[in-house]
Structures are given as C-alpha cells and as structure tokens.
C-alpha positions as CSV (number, residue, x, y, z in Angstrom):
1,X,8.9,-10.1,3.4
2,X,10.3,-9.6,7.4
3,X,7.7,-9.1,9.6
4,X,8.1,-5.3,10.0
5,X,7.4,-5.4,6.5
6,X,4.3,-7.3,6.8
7,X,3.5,-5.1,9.7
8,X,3.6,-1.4,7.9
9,X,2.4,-2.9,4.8
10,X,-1.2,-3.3,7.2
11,X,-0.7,0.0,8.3
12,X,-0.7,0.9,4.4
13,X,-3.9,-1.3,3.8
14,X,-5.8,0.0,6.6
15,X,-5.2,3.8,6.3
16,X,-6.8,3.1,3.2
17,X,-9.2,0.7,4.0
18,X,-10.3,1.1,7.5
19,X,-8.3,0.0,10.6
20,X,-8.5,-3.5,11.6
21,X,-9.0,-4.9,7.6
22,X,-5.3,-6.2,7.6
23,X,-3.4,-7.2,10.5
24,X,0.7,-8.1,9.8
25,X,-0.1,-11.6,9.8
26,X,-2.6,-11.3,7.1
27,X,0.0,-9.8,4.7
28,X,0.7,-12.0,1.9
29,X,2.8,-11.1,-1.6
30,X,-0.7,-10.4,-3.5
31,X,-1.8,-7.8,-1.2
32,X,1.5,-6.4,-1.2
33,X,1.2,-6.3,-5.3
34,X,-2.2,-4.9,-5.3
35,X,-1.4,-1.8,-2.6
36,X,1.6,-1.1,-4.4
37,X,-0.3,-0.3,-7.6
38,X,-2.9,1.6,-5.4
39,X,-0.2,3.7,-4.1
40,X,0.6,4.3,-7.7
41,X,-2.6,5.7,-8.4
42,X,-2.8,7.6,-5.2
43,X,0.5,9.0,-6.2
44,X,-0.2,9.6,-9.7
45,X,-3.9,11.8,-8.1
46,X,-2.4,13.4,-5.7
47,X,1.3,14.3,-8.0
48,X,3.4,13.5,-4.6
49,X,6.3,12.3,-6.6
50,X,8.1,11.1,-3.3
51,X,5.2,8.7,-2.2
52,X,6.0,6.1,-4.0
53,X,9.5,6.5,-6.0
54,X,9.6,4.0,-9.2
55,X,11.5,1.7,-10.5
56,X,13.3,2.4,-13.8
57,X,11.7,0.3,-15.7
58,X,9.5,-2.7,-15.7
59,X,7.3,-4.5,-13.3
60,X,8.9,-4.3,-9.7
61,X,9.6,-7.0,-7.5
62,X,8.0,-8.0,-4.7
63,X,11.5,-6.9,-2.6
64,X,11.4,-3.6,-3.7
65,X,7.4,-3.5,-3.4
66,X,7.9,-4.7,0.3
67,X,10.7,-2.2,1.0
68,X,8.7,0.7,-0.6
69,X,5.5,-0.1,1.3
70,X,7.2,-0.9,4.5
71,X,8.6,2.8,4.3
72,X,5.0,4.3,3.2
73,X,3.9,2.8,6.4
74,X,6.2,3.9,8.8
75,X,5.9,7.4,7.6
76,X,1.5,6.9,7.9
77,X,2.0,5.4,11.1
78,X,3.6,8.7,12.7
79,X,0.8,11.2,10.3
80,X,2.5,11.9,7.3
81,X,1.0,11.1,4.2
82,X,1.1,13.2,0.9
83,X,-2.6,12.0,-0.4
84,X,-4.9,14.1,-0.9
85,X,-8.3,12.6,1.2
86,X,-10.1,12.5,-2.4
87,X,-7.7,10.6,-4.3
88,X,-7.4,8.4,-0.9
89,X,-11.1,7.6,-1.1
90,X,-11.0,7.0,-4.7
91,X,-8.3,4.5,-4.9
92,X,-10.0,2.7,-1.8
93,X,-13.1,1.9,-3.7
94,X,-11.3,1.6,-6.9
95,X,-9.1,-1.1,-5.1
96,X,-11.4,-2.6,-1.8
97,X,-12.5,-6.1,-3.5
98,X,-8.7,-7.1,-4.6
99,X,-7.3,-6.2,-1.4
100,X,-9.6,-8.2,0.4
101,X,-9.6,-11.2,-2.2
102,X,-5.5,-10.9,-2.0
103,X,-5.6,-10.8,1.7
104,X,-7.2,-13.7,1.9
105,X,-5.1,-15.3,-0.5
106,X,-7.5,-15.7,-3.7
C-alpha cells in the first residue's frame, strides 16, 4: 500500500467512524481488510452497485482492496458517497471494535 493509499483509506475509516480515528499512518493491511468488507455491507444496504465493484470470484487481495478503497476515498473526500446515512451508521457499529483492534494492529 503507497501512501496515498494509506491516506484515502483514513478518509474511508473516518467518514465512517468519526474524523480523527485513522490518520494515513495508522493504516495497516487489517484495517484495510476489515473496511473493505464494511464497504461491502454498506454497498450491499444501500444497492449502490458502483461503490464497491467486486472481484469475480474469491477473497480479494490486499492490492485490489487498497486500490478500491483508495478510490472510495478520493470520491468521499470531495462529497460523494452513495450510502445511504442508515446503512452508514449501521455498518459503523456493526464494524467500530475491528477497525480499531486492526488499526492498532491486533
């Protein structure tokens, strides 16, 4: 993971779980892993097919993961998301304790 990456991958964490919880430097493959599946289940809430577009088939790696996220970011960073606020807020609490765990590297 580059450190844009890293860098829109906190924007990613902290649009859902509060500014200031991940900053770029913080970003590690395990938080990566866990947002991505978030995202999945934001995605799969909301039915915004283009949020996150999947693999094929299988478990993704953590390139594509990175690549994905870092592109999520970049369009929350400038305002446009396609989660609805609920499904935001749900996958938040669904999701706080492994983000946090992953973030700090447990």
């Amino acid at each position: 993971m580059n450190s844009e990456e890293r860098e829109y991958i906190a924007v990613v964490i902290n649009y859902f779980w509060g500014d200031g919880l991940a900053a770029s430097h913080s970003v590690n493959d395990e938080a990566a892993e866990v947002v991505y599946f978030a995202l999945k289940e934001a995605q799969s809430c909301s039915a915004s097919m283009d949020m996150v577009p999947s693999p094929a088939t299988g478990k993704p790696g953590l390139k594509y993961i990175a690549k994905q996220l870092a592109k999520i970011g970049k369009d929350i960073a400038v305002g446009d998301t396609s989660v609805y606020e609920s499904c935001r807020a749900r996958v938040a609490s669904l999701y706080k304790s492994k983000v946090k765990l992953a973030l700090i590297g447990i």
